[in-house]
ZAMARGU-4260 file (C-alpha; in steps of 0.2 Angstrom, whole numbers, plus 5000, padded with zeros to 4 digits):
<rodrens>
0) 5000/5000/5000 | 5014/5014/5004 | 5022/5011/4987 | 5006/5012/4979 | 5001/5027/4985
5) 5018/5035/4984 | 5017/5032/4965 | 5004/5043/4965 | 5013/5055/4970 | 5029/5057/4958
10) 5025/5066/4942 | 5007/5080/4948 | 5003/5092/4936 | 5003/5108/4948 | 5013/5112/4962
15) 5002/5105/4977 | 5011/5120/4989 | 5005/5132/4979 | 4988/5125/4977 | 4986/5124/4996
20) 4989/5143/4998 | 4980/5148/4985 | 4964/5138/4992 | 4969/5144/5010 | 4971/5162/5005
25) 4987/5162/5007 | 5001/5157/5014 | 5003/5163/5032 | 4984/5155/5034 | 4991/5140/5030
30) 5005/5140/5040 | 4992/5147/5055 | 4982/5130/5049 | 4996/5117/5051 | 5002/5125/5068
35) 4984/5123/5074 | 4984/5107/5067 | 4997/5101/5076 | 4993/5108/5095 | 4977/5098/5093
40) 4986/5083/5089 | 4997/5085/5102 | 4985/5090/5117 | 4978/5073/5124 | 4963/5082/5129
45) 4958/5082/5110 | 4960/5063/5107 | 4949/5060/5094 | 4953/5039/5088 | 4943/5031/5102
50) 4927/5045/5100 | 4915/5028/5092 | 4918/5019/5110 | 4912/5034/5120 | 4895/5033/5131
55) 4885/5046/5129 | 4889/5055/5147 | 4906/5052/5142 | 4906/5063/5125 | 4897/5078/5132
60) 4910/5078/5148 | 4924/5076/5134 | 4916/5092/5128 | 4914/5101/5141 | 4932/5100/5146
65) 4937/5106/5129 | 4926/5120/5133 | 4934/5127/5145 | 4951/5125/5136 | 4946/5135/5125
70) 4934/5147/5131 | 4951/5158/5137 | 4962/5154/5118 | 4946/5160/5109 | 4944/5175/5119
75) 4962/5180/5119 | 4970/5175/5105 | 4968/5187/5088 | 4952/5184/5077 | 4959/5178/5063
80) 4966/5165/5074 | 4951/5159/5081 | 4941/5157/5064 | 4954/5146/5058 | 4955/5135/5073
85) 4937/5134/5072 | 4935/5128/5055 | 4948/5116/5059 | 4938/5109/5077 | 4923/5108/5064
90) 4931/5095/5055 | 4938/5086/5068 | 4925/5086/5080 | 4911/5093/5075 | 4899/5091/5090
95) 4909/5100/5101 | 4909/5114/5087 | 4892/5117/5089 | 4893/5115/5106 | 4905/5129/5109
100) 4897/5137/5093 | 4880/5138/5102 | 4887/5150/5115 | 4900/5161/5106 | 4890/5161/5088
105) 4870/5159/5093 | 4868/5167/5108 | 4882/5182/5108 | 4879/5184/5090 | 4858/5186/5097
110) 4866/5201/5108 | 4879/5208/5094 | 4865/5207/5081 | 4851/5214/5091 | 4857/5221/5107
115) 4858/5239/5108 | 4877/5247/5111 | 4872/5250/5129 | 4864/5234/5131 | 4879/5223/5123
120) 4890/5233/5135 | 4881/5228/5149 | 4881/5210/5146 | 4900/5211/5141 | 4904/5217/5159
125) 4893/5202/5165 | 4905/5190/5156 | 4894/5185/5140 | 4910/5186/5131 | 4922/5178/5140
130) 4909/5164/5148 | 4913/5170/5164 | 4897/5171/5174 | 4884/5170/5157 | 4883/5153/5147
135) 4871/5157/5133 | 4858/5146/5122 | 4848/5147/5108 | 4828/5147/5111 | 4819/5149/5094
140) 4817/5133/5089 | 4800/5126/5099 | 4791/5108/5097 | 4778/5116/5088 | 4786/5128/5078
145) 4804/5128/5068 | 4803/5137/5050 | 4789/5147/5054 | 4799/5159/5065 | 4782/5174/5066
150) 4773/5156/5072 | 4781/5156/5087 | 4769/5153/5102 | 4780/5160/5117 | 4773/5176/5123
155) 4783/5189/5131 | 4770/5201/5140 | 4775/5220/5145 | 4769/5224/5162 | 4768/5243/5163
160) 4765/5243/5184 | 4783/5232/5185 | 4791/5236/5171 | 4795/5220/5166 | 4792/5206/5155
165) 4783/5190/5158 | 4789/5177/5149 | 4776/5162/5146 | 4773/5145/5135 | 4755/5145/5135
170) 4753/5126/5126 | 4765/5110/5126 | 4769/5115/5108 | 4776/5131/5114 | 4791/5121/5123
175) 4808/5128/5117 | 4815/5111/5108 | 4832/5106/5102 | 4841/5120/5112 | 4858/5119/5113
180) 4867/5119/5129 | 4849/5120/5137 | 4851/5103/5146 | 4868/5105/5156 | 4877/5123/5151
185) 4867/5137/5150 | 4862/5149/5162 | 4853/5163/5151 | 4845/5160/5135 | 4842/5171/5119
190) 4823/5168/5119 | 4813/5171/5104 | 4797/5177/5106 | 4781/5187/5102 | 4782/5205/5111
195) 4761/5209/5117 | 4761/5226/5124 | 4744/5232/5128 | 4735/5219/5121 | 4743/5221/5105
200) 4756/5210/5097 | 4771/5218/5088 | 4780/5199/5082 | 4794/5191/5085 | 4807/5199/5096
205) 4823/5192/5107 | 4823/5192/5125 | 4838/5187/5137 | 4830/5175/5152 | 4840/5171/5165
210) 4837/5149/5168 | 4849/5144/5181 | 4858/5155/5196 | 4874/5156/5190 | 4881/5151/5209
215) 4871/5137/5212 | 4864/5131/5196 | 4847/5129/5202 | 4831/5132/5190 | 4826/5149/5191
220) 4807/5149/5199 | 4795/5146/5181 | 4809/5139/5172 | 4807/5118/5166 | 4822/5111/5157
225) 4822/5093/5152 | 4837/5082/5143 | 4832/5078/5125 | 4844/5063/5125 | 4850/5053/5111
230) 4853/5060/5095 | 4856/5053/5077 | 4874/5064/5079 | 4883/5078/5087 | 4880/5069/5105
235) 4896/5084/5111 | 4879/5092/5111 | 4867/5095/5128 | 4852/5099/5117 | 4838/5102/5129
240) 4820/5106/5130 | 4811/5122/5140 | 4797/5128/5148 | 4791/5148/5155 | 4778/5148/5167
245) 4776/5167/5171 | 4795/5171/5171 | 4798/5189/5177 | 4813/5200/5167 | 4818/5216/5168
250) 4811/5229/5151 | 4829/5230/5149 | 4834/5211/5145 | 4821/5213/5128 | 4835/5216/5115
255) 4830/5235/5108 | 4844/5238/5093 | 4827/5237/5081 | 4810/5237/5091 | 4810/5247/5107
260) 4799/5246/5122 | 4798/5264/5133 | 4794/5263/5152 | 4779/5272/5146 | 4772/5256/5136
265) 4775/5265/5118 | 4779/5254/5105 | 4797/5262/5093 | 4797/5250/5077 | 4811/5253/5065
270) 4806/5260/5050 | 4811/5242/5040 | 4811/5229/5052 | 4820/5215/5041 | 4836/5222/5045
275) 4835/5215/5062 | 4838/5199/5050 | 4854/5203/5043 | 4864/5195/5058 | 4854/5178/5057
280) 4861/5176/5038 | 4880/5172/5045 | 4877/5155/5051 | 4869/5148/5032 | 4886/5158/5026
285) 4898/5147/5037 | 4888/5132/5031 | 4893/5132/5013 | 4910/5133/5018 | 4908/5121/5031
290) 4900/5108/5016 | 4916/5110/5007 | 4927/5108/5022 | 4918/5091/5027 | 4918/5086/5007
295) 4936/5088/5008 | 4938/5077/5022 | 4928/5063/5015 | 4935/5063/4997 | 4954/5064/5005
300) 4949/5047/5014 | 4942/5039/4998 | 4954/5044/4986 | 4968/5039/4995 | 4959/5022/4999
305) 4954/5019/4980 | 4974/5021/4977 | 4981/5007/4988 | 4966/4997/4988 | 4968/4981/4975
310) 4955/4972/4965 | 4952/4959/4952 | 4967/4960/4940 | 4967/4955/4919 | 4970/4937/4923
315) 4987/4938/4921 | 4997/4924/4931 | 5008/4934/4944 | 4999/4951/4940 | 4995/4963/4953
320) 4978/4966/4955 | 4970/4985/4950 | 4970/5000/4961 | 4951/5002/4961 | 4956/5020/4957
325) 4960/5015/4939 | 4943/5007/4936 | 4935/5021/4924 | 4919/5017/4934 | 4927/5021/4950
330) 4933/5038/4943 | 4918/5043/4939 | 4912/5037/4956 | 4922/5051/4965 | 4931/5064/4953
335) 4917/5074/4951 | 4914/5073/4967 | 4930/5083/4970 | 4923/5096/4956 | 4907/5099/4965
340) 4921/5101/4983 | 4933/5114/4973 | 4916/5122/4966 | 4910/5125/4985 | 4929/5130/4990
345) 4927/5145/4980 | 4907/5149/4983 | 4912/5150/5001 | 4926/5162/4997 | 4914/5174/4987
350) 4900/5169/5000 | 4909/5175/5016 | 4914/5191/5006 | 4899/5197/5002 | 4891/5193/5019
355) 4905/5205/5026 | 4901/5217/5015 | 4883/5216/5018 | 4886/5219/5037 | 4896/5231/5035
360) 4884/5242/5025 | 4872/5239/5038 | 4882/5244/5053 | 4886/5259/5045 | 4867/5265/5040
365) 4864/5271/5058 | 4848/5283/5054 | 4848/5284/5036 | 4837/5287/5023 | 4832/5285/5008
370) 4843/5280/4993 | 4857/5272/5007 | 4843/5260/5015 | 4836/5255/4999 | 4854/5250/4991
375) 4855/5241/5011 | 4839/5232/5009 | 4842/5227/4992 | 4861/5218/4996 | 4852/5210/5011
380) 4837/5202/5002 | 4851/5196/4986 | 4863/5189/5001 | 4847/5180/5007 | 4844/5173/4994
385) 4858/5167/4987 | 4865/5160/5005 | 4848/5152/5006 | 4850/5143/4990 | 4870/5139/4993
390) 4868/5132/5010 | 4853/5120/5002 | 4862/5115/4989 | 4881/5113/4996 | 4875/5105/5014
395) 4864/5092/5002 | 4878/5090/4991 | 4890/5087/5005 | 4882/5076/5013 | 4880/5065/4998
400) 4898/5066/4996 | 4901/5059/5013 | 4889/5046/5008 | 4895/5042/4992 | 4913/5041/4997
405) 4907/5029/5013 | 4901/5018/4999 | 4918/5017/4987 | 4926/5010/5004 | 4915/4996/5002
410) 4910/4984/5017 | 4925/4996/5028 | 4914/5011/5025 | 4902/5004/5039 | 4914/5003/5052
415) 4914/5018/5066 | 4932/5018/5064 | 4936/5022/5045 | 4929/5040/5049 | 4913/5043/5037
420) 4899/5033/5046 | 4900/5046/5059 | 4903/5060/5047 | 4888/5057/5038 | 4878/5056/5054
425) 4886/5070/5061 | 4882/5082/5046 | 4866/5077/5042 | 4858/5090/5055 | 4868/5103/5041
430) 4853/5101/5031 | 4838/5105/5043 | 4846/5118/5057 | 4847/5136/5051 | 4832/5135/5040
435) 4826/5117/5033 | 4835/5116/5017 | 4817/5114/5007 | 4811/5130/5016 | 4826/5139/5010
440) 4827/5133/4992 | 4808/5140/4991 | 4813/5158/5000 | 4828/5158/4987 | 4815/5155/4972
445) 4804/5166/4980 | 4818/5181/4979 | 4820/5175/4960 | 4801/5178/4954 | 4802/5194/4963
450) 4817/5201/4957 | 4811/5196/4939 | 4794/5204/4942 | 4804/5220/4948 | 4814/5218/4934
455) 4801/5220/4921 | 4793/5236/4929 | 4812/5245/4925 | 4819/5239/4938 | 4838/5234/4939
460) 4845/5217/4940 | 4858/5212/4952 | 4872/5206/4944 | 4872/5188/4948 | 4854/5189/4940
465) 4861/5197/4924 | 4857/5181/4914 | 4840/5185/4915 | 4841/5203/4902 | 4836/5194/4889
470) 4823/5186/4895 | 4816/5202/4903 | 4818/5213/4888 | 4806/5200/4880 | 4795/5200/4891
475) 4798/5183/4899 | 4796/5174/4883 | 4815/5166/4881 | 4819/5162/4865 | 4835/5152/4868
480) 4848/5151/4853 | 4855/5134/4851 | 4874/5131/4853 | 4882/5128/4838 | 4897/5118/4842
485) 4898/5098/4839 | 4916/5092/4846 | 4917/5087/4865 | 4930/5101/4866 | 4917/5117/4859
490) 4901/5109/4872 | 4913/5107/4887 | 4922/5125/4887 | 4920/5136/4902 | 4913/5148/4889
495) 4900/5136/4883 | 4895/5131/4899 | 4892/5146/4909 | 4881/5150/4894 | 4873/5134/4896
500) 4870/5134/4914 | 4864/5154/4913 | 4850/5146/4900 | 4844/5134/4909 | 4841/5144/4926
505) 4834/5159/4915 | 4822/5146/4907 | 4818/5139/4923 | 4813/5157/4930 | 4803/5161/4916
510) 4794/5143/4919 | 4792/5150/4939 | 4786/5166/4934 | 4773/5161/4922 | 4768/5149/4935
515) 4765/5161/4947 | 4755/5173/4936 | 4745/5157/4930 | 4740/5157/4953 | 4736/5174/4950
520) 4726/5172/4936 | 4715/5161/4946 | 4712/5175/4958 | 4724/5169/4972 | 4732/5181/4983
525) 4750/5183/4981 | 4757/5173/4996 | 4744/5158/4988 | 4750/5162/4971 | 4771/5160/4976
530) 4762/5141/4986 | 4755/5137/4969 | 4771/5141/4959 | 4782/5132/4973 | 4788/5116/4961
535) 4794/5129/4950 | 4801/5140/4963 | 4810/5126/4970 | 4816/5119/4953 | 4821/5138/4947
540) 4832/5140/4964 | 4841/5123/4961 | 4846/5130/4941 | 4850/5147/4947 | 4861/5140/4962
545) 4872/5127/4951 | 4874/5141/4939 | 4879/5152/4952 | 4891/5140/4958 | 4900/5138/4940
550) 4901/5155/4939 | 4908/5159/4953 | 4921/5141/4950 | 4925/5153/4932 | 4929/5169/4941
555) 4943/5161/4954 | 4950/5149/4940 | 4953/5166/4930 | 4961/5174/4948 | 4971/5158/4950
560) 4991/5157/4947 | 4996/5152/4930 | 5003/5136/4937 | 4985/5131/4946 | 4973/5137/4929
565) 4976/5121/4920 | 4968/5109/4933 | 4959/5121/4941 | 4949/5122/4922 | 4948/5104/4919
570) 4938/5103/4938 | 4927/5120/4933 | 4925/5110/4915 | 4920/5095/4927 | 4910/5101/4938
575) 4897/5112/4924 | 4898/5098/4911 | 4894/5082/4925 | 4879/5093/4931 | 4872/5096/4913
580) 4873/5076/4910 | 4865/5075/4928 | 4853/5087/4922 | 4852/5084/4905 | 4834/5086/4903
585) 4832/5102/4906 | 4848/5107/4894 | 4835/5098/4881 | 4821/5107/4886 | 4829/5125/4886
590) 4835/5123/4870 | 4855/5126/4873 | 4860/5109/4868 | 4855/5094/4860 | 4853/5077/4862
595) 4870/5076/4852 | 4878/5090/4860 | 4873/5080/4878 | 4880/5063/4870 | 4897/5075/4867
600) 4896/5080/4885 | 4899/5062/4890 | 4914/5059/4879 | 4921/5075/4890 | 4918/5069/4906
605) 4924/5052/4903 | 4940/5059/4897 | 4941/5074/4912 | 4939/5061/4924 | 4954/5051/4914
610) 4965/5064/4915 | 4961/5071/4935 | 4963/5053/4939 | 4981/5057/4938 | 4980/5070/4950
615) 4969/5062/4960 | 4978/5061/4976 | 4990/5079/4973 | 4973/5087/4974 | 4967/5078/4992
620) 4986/5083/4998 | 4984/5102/4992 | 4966/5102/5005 | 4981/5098/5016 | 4976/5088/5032
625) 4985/5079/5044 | 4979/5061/5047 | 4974/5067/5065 | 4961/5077/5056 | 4958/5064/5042
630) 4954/5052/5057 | 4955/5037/5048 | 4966/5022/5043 | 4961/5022/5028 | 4965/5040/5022
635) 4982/5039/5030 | 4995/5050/5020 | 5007/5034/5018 | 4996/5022/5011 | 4998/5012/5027
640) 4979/5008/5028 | 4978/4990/5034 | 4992/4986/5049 | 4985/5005/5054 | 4965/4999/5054
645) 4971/4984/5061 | 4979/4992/5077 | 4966/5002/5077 | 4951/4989/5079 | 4963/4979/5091
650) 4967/4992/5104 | 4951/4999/5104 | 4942/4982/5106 | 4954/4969/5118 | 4950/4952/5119
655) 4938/4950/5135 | 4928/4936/5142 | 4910/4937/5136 | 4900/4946/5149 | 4884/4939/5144
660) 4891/4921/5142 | 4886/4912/5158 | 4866/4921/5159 | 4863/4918/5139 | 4874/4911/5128
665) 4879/4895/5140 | 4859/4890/5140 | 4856/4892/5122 | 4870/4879/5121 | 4865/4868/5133
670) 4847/4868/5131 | 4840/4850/5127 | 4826/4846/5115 | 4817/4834/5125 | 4799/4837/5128
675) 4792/4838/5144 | 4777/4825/5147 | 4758/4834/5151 | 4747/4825/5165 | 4740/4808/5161
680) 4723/4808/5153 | 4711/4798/5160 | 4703/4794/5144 | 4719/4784/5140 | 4716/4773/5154
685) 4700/4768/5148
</rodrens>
């Protein structure tokens, strides 16, 4: 295995160095990442091998110790520093992420996004930041209610003669559900919930409660918290449930950035109230880049495991069997797989940016007006959008990465200790948290009807959008002209493509628009028209997302070093011609290409995935993790795969006298088939 893996590694096609820096940013981040790395590795405290044989109470103590490690590193150490370690711990133990994440990104980001400066200030001093004194959840989430935030059933009730709020869950489906850190950590909570003043509801607002005293850790009188238990994943996790019965805070705990609450009873509203949502966009940002982050994980495991793995051979006498990597069927198993990874890699990059950007431009509107909070409100509805349809679409295509490269390791692959069983378990939650990825993929098609509505009153189109001018300038009837080349080469260009791919989602908009003017039609009201159009919707979001993906995969492989644009090319080439086969129906149907052109396609990805195959392992060494991230035998740098599983299974499992042998198996052994005789009958004595 180490020699077949090493010849892998003699002739790449790019300088794998380079290609690391240019996918970390740069290379001080990668030498920030490998120092990281290797403190992790080092610290016994962040043993990750024997995480299958845990118990439950052990994983969450584990976690909690790892808390408070590094509840003083994140607090102290510079910014930068902390994102990277955290994308790191996301990889490597991705429970406790969200464990510490819960805290330090759910609840302080609660106070950063909607607290007002005096108010963040005051929570600062009582050690929301640092976790000494406050440990914060998350309560929005309830048993009743998840997607449908402005459903929410907890009631927050001023009370002019105490100045104070009473926080109450009038029905069992008002219960605060799947709230992190509610079970054992936290002792305040970030509680979502409707604001009655006077008899009057103004919506959803956030509210700080305290649950526990932060001395003795006794309930706080009309606060119930119960342990949800077992979960499918992320055990590191003390999600928990809770229940308000007339729970007294002070006016001053109601978060007022936005909606403010005078002693007096009066009501302030902002002037447009979806800012106050701005903030909740940044945890659907990190996903996509958390997707490609587990994707590259998975894929380095596989890959490396097709290239020392042996089977079946020509029937030579005294041949070596074949690296399961060189099976044709095997490439096409996972190289696109790493084209849809790469593809995500650089959405996240042009994600993260323009979530900066948008939060930027908020925080510096202040009390503006006019032309400043209309270019605001624009960016945040676009950002929305588009990180709506991004986290849908990379957390679902991660996860069948993880899924598919779990199956490539054949009957291994089921094993707790080869890395991915857990991994798939563990991400899975990706694609509900946040916003259910269904909910979000119909919000992002939602935005795209819209925007093409706006668009054919004179309104202008945002620039991801500007596939859609001629469509508009025809008044949504696309007339697609048909591509003219033949050859595998012409069909599979990047120029070809991003035409292609922008055809498709435009066609598909037009399909959700007329759609939606067909509900109207029928004299439904606009929210029932976008319910009747939602097929479409959700169709027109998934077109519009892959060809956002491919563009942005064009712009970075134009960016990239000249040493890096050759493969970088064939995996953008990959990834937009794969998803048109994958697709291929709708190509047809818009009108871009034909059935010929399609049949060309296939010719192009067989031979792309000939010719990446050769750089198959380079690429999984440029993501550049250590095999104590990797976590498995059998994505080991050297190849060593099977005296290192071995050990592995051996160490973790010693040999040990059946507990259960005596009570169980002895008397299934030992039983005797004799029957026992019934009473004697006195009819047989007659």
């Amino acid at each position: 295995p180490k020699a077949s893996i090493a010849e892998e590694r003699k002739a790449p096609s790019f300088p794998i160095r380079e290609l690391t820096y240019w996918l970390d940013g740069d290379k001080k981040v990668t030498e920030l990442k490998e120092q990281i790395m290797l403190e992790l590795e080092r610290d016994p405290l962040w043993r990750v091998s024997d995480h299958p044989n845990l118990t439950l109470a052990e994983t969450r103590e584990r976690a909690m110790k790892k808390i408070r490690r590094l509840a003083d590193q994140a607090t102290s150490r510079p910014l930068e520093e902390t994102m990277v370690r955290m994308s790191i711990i996301s990889v490597v133990d991705p429970g406790f992420w969200t464990r510490f994440g819960v805290h330090f990104g759910l609840f302080f980001g609660a106070l950063q996004g909607q607290a007002s400066p005096a108010q963040l200030a005051y929570w600062m001093e009582k050690g929301a930041f640092t976790m000494q004194g406050v440990t914060g959840c998350f309560g929005m989430t309830e048993l009743g209610h998840g997607s449908n935030v402005a459903g929410l059933e907890t009631i927050a009730t001023f009370d002019p003669n105490t100045d104070e709020f009473i926080v109450h869950s009038p029905t069992i489906t008002a219960t605060k559900w799947w709230i992190g850190g509610a079970a054992h950590t936290a002792t305040h909570c970030a509680v979502y919930a409707q604001l009655l003043v006077g008899g009057k509801r103004y919506g959803t607002k956030t509210f700080v409660v305290q649950l526990r005293d932060t001395q003795t850790f006794e309930l706080m009188p009309g606060v119930n918290i119960g342990d949800l238990g077992k979960k499918m994943g992320r055990d590191q996790i003390d999600n928990g449930w809770i229940r308000f019965t007339h729970v007294r805070i002070p006016r001053s705990h109601m978060l007022m950035k936005h909606t403010k609450v005078m002693r007096s009873g009066e009501v302030i509203e902002p002037p447009l109230a979806q800012l106050a949502y701005g903030a909740l966009i940044q945890g659907r940002v990190s996903m996509v880049g958390d997707s490609a982050n587990v994707a590259k994980r998975a894929l380095t495991i596989a890959t490396r495991y097709a290239s020392v793995r042996r089977q079946f051979s020509d029937g030579t006498p005294g041949a070596l069997e074949s690296k399961l990597i060189d099976y044709p069927i095997h490439q096409h198993r996972l190289l696109p797989l790493m084209a849809q990874t790469f593809a995500m890699i650089f959405a996240a990059r042009e994600m993260n940016t323009s979530y900066m950007q948008l939060m930027s431009q908020l925080n510096e509107l202040g009390d503006s007006k006019g032309a400043a909070v209309d270019a605001a409100i624009k960016n945040l509805k676009e950002t929305h959008a588009t990180s709506a349809g991004l986290k849908a679409f990379c957390t679902w295509m991660c996860l069948n990465i993880i899924d598919q490269c779990r199956q490539s390791l054949g009957g291994h692959g089921y094993s707790a200790y080869t890395g991915l069983s857990q991994a798939y378990s563990d991400f899975a939650v990706h694609c509900t948290w946040e916003g259910d990825n269904t909910i979000l993929t119909l919000q992002c098609g939602r935005y795209l009807v819209a925007t093409a509505l706006d668009a054919l009153k004179g309104q202008p189109l945002p620039e991801n959008l500007a596939y859609l001018k001629d469509a508009i300038k025809s008044g949504m009837v696309l007339e697609t002209k048909p591509f003219s080349g033949k050859s595998a080469a012409e069909v599979s260009s990047l120029a070809a493509l991003k035409a292609a791919w922008s055809s498709v989602a435009a066609n598909a908009i037009v399909n959700a628009v007329r759609d939606f003017k067909a509900g109207v039609a029928k004299g439904l009201s606009k929210d029932n028209a976008y319910e009747f159009s939602s097929a479409s919707r959700l169709h027109a979001a998934r077109m519009h997302t892959y060809t956002y993906l491919l563009h942005r995969f064009v712009a970075q492989v134009e960016q990239s070093p000249a040493a890096l644009r050759p493969i970088l090319t064939l995996l953008a080439q990959l990834f937009g011609a794969h998803s048109a086969v994958q697709h291929s129906g709708e190509f047809l149907q818009a009108g871009f290409y034909s059935g010929a052109q399609i049949e060309a396609l296939k010719v192009f990805v067989n031979d792309a995935c000939a010719q990446i195959r050769k750089d198959a392992v380079p690429l999984t060494d440029a993501f550049d993790y250590s095999d104590y991230i990797i976590n498995s035998p059998l994505g080991r740098y050297d190849g060593d795969v099977y005296e290192k599983y071995f050990e592995l299974v051996t160490s973790l499992n010693p040999q040990k006298p059946v507990p259960y042998f005596d009570s169980l198996i002895r008397p299934l052994l030992e039983r005797t088939n004799e029957s026992q005789p019934g009473p004697e009958l006195e009819i047989d004595q007659e």
